[in-house]
RODO-2510 file (C-alpha; in nm, 4 decimals, decimal comma):
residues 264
     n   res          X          Y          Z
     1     x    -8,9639    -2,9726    -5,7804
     2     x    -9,2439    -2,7419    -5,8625
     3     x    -9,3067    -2,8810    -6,2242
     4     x    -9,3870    -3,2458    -6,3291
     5     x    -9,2358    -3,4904    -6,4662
     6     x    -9,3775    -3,8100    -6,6457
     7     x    -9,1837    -4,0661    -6,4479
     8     x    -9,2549    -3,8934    -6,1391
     9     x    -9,6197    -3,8834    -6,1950
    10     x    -9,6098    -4,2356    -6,3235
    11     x    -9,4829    -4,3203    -5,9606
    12     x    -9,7184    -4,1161    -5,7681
    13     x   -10,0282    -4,2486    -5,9648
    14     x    -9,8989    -4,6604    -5,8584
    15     x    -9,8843    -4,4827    -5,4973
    16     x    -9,4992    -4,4609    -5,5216
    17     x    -9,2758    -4,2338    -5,2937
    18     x    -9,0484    -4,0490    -5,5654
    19     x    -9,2783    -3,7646    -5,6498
    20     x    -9,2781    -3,4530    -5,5578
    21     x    -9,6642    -3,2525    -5,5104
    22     x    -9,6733    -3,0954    -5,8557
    23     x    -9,6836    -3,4710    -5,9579
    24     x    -9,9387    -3,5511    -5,7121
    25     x   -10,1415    -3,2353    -5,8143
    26     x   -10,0939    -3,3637    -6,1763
    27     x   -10,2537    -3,7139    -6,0897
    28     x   -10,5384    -3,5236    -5,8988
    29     x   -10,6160    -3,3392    -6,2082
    30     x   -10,6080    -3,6138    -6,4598
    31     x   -10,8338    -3,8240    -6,2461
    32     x   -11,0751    -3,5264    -6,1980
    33     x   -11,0668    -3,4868    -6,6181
    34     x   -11,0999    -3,8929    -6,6926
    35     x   -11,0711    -4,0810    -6,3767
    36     x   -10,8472    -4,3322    -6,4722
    37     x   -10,5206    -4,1849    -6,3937
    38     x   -10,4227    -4,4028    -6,0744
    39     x   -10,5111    -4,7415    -6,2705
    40     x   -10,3648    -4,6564    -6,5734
    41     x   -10,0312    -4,6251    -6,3776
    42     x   -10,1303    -4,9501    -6,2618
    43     x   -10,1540    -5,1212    -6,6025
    44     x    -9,8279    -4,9964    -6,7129
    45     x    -9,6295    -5,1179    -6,4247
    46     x    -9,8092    -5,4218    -6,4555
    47     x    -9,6976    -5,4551    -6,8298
    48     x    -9,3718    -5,3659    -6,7579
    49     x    -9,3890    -5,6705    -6,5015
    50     x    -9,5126    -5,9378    -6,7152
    51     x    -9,2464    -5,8186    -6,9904
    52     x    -8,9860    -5,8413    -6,7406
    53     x    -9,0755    -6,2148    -6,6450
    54     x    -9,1602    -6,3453    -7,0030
    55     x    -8,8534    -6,2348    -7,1335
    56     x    -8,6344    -6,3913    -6,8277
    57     x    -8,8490    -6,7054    -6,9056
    58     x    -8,7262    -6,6738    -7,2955
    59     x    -8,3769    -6,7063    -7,1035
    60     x    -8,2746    -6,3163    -7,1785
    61     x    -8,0359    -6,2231    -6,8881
    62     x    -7,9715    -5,8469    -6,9876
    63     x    -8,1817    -5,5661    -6,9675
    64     x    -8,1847    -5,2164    -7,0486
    65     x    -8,5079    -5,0169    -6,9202
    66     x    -8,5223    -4,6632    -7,0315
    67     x    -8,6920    -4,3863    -6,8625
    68     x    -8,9418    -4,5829    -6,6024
    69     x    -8,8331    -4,3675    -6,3455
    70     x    -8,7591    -4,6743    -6,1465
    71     x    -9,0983    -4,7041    -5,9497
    72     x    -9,1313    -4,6993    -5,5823
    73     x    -9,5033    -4,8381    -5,6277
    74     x    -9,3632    -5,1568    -5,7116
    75     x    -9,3863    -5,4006    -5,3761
    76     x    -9,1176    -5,4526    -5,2056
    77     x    -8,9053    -5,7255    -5,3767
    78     x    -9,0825    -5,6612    -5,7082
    79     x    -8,8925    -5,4307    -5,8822
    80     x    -8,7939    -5,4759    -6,2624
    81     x    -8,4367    -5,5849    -6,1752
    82     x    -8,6378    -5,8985    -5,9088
    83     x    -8,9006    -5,9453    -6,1664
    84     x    -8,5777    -6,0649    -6,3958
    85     x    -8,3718    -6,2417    -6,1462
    86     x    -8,7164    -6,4302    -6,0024
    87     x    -8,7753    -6,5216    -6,3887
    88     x    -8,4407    -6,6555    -6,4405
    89     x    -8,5233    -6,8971    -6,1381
    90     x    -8,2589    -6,6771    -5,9040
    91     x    -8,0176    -6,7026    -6,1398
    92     x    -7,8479    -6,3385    -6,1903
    93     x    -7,9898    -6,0601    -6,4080
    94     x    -7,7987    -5,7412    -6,5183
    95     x    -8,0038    -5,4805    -6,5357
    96     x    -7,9275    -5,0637    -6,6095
    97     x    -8,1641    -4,7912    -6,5916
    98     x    -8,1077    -4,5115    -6,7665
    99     x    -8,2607    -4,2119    -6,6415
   100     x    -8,2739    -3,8776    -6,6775
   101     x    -8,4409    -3,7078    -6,3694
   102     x    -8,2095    -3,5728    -6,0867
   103     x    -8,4357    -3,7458    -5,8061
   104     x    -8,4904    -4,0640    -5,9391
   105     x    -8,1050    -4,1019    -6,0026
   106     x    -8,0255    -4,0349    -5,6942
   107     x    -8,2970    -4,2717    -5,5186
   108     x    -8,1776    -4,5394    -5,7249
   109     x    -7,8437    -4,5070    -5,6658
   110     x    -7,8518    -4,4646    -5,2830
   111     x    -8,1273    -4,7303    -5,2131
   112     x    -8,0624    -4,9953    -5,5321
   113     x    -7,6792    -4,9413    -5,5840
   114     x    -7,5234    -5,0613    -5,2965
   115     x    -7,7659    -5,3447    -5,1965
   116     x    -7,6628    -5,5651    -5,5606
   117     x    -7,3624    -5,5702    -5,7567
   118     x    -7,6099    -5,6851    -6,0739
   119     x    -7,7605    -5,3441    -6,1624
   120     x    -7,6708    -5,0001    -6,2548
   121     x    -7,7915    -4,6900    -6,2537
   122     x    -7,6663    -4,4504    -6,5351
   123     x    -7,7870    -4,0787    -6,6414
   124     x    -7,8997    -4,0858    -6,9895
   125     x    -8,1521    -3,8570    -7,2130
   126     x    -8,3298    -4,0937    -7,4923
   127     x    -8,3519    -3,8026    -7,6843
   128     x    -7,9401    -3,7970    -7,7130
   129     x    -7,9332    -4,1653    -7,7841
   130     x    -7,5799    -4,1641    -7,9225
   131     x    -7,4778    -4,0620    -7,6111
   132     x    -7,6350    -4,3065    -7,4362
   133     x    -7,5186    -4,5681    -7,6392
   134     x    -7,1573    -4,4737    -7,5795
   135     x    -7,1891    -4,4432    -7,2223
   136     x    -6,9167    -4,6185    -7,0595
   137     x    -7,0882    -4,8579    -6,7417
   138     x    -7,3332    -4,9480    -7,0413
   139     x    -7,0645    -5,0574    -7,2623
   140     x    -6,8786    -5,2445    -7,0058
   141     x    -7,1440    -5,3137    -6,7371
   142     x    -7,3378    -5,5359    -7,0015
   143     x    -7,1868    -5,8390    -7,2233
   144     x    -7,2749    -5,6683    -7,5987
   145     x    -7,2054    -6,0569    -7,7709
   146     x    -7,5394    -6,2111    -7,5845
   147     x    -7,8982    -6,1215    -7,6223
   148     x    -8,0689    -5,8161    -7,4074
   149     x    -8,3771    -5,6963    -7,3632
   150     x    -8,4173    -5,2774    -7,4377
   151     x    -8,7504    -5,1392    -7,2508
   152     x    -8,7983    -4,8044    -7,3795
   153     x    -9,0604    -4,6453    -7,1483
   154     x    -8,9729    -4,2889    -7,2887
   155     x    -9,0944    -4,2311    -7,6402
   156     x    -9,3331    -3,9426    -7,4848
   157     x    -9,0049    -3,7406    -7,5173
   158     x    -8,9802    -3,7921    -7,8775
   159     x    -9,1556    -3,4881    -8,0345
   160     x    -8,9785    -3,5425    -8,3995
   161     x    -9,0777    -3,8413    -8,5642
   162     x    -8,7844    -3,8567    -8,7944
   163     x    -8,5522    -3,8895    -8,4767
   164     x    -8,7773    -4,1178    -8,2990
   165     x    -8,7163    -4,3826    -8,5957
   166     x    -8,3496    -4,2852    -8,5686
   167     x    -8,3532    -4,4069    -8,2311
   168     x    -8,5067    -4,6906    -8,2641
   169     x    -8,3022    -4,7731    -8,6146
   170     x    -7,9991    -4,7072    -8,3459
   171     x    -8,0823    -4,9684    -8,1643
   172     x    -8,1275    -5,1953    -8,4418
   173     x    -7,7680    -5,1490    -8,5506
   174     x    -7,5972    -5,1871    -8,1651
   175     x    -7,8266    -5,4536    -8,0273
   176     x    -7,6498    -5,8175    -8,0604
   177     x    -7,8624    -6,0947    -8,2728
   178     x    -8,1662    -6,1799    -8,1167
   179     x    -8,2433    -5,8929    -7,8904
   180     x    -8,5588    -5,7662    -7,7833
   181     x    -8,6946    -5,4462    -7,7909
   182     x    -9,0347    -5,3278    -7,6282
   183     x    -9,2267    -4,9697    -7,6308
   184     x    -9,4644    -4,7798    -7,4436
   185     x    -9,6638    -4,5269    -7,6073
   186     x    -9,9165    -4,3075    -7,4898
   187     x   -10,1942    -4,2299    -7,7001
   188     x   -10,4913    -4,0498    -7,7273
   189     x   -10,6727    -4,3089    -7,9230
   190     x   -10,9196    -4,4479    -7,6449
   191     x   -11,0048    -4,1193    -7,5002
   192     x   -11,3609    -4,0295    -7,5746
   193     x   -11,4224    -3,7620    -7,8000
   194     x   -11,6707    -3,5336    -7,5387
   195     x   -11,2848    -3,5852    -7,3028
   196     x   -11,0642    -3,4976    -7,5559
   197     x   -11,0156    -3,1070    -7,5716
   198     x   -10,9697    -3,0785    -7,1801
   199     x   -10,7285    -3,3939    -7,2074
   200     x   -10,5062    -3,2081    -7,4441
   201     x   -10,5258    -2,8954    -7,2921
   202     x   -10,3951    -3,0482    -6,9659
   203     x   -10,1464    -3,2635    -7,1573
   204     x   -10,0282    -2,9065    -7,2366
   205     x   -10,0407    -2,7382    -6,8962
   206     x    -9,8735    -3,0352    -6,6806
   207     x    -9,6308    -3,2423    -6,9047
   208     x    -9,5629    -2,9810    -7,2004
   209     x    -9,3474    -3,1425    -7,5240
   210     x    -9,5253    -3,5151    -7,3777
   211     x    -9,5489    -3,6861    -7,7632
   212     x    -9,8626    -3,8678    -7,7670
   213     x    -9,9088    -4,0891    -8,1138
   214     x   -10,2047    -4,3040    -8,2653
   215     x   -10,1605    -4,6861    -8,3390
   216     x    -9,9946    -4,6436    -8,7044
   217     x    -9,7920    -4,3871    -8,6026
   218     x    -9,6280    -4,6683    -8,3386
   219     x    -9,6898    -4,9586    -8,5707
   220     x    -9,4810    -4,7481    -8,8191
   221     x    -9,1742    -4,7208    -8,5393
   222     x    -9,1722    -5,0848    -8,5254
   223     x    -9,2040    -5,1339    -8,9095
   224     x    -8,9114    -5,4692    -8,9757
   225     x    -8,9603    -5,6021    -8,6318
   226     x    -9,0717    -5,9743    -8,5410
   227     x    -9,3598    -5,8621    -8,2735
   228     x    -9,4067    -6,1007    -8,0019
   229     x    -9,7637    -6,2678    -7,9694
   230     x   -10,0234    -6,0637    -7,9137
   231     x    -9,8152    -5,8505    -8,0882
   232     x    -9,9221    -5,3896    -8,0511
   233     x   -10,1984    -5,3707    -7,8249
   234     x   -10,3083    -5,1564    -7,5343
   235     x   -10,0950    -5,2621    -7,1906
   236     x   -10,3534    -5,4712    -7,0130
   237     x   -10,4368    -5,6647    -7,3240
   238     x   -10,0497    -5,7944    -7,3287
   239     x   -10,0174    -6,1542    -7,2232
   240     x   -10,2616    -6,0471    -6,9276
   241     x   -10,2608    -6,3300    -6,6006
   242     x   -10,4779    -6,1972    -6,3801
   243     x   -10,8615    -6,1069    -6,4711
   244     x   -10,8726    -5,7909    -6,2134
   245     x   -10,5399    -5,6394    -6,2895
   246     x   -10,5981    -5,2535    -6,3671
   247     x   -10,7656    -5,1488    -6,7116
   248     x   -10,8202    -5,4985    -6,7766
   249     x   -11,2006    -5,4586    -6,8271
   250     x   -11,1916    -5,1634    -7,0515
   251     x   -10,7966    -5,1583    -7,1796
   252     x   -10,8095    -4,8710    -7,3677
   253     x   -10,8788    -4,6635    -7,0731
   254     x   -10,4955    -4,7291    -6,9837
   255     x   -10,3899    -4,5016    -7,2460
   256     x   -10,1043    -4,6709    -7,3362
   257     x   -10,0244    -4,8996    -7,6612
   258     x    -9,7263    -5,1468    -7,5494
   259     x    -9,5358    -5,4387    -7,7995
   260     x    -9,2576    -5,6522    -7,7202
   261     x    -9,0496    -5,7352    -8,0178
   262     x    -8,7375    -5,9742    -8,1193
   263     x    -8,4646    -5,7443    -8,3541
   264     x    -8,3465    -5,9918    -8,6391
***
């Protein structure tokens, strides 16, 4: 409770309710530093969003979102697990989030749980992605012959590069034919230069171990994988809809490279 957490700050910044104030004091302090902490939040969930309901378009029906701490500053109705039903035209979605902090587990599973039997909320670490892999409402929760959709919002936990591609190569190998697989990285690329010594030095202080990587470094995670059109770009710049949504006049300032792409 007293230190922050990504997902939790994530959800305070979009004005959620699953936050505790050392996440709150975390947003005030970014958005002292660069000012753009509250709409960057914005432009992820927004992403997220979009990704959600162009995928459900494609006809996907299976989704696995890791680590988005399963927003409260979503609207009512417009979680990731409606996004995907509401794409499919109200047909039904499974959807698991796998999660690895203690108060957005239990959130989910007391106020998502019992209200649907077409989602599932399972404790999971990406950074022990075997484990998650053989987890057993994953396994039998989801139909492992058909096409999913993986969302992995948590690559800021991956420190080591080498096991970052060994998650992702991990995913390769279990995914059935003609999966999807997007990523969220945050990135230091679009912060100006005069910014950047008191960004990283607060990086440090509030979300310590956070991985942040540059453009290569993520194109290189996603080396052998169709990208869907427009392919790695910043968040907002992702099949964007709506001229005002957040970041969208100066994208970089969300901080945040996203792709969507199909696994062979």
């Amino acid at each position: 409770m007293t230190r922050a957490s990504i997902t939790r700050v994530l959800d305070a910044a979009a004005g959620g309710k699953n936050n505790f104030s050392a996440d709150r004091d975390a947003v005030r302090r970014y958005d002292l530093a660069a000012s753009v902490t509250t709409t960057a939040a914005r432009a992820v969930l927004q992403f997220l969003v979009r990704v959600v309901r162009h995928l459900a378009a494609e006809g996907v029906d299976q989704f696995v979102i890791v680590g988005s701490g399963v927003p409260s500053g979503l609207p009512a109705g417009g979680q990731l697990h409606d996004v995907a039903m509401d794409g499919l035209g109200g047909a039904p979605a499974r959807v698991v989030y796998v999660e690895n902090d203690p108060m957005v587990l239990a959130g989910a599973r007391a106020t998502i749980e019992p209200t649907t039997d077409l989602v599932r909320v399972v404790e999971g670490d990406l950074r022990e992605i075997d484990a998650v892999l053989d987890d057993r409402v994953l396994r039998g929760f989801l139909d492992w012959d058909r096409p999913m959709a993986v969302l992995l919002l948590s690559t800021h936990s991956l420190n080591d590069d080498e096991y970052a591609h060994y998650v992702i190569k991990r995913l390769r190998q279990v995914a059935p034919d003609d999966s999807y697989l997007t990523l969220l990285q945050t990135t230091f690329d679009g912060v100006p230069g005069e910014l950047l010594p008191a960004i990283r030095d607060l990086l440090a202080m509030t979300l310590p171990g956070h991985a942040i990587r540059g453009r290569e470094e993520v194109a290189a995670l996603l080396d052998g994988l169709v990208l869907v059109d427009p392919g790695l770009v910043w968040v907002p710049e992702w099949r964007p809809g709506d001229p005002d949504a957040a970041c969208a006049d100066r994208p970089s300032s969300s901080g945040t490279y996203g792709a969507v792409a199909r696994i062979p």
